[in-house]
Steps between C-alpha positions, in 0.01 A plus 500: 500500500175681378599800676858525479580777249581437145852698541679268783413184237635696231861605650501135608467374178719760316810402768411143439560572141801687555286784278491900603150539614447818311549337192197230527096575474275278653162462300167336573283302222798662248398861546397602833832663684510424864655720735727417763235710786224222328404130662443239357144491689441830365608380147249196518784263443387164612754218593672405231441786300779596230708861483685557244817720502640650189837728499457869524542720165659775752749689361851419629633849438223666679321605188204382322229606247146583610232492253229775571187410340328800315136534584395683205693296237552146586730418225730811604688351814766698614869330650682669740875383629517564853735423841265290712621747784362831303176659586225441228405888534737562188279240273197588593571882427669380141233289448205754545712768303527287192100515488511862572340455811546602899667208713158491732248389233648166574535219744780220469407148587737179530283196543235762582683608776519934450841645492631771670774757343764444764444126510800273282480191259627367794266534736269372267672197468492577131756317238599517156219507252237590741163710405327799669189564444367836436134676605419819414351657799167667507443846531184507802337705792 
């Protein structure tokens, strides 16, 4: 079903598997991550079309490493080992420290989505390994 969404198929298949859900991604043409709020129709997966699912990288214990991509040197990424529970205020004020700079010159982005402070790895649906992206914000009118 076109409009059924991607989430309901996904538990289904997981429990047909005998697989925890939260340890399987489901990807489109090998890179695009769907999202269990997406459809299929709003995917532009035609009948017959192929999803592949790959097992998560998520950290069993609750921690991971995030890789924060530094704007100004891109060969000087920094790691940080973090609870996927933990607010990402903390590594965003190390991270603008370390350049000697204020926490508001930048903006976060995973998969170009912004970051807040209070908002977790979690909520982000973020696993071991992944990047953030860093933008140094303008000054302006």
């Amino acid at each position: 079903e076109r409009c059924k969404q991607c989430g309901r198929v996904f538990d289904a298949f997981a429990k047909r598997k005998g697989v925890d859900r939260s340890h399987l991604r489901f990807l489109y043409k090998g890179n695009i991550r769907i999202r269990d709020d997406q459809t299929l129709g709003e995917l532009d997966i035609e009948d017959g079309g192929q999803i592949d699912v790959v097992r998560s990288e998520r950290a069993v214990s609750g921690i991971i490493t995030i890789i924060v991509k530094d704007p100004m040197n891109v060969q000087n990424n920094t790691h940080f080992k973090m609870q996927t529970t933990k607010m990402m205020r903390r590594i965003f004020q190390v991270f603008a420290q370390r350049r000697n700079m204020q926490r508001h010159n930048f903006r976060f982005l995973h998969c170009g989505v912004p970051i807040d402070d209070n908002e977790t790895p979690e909520h982000h649906d973020m696993e071991h390994g992944c990047k953030i992206d860093v933008v140094l914000n303008r000054g302006g009118c």
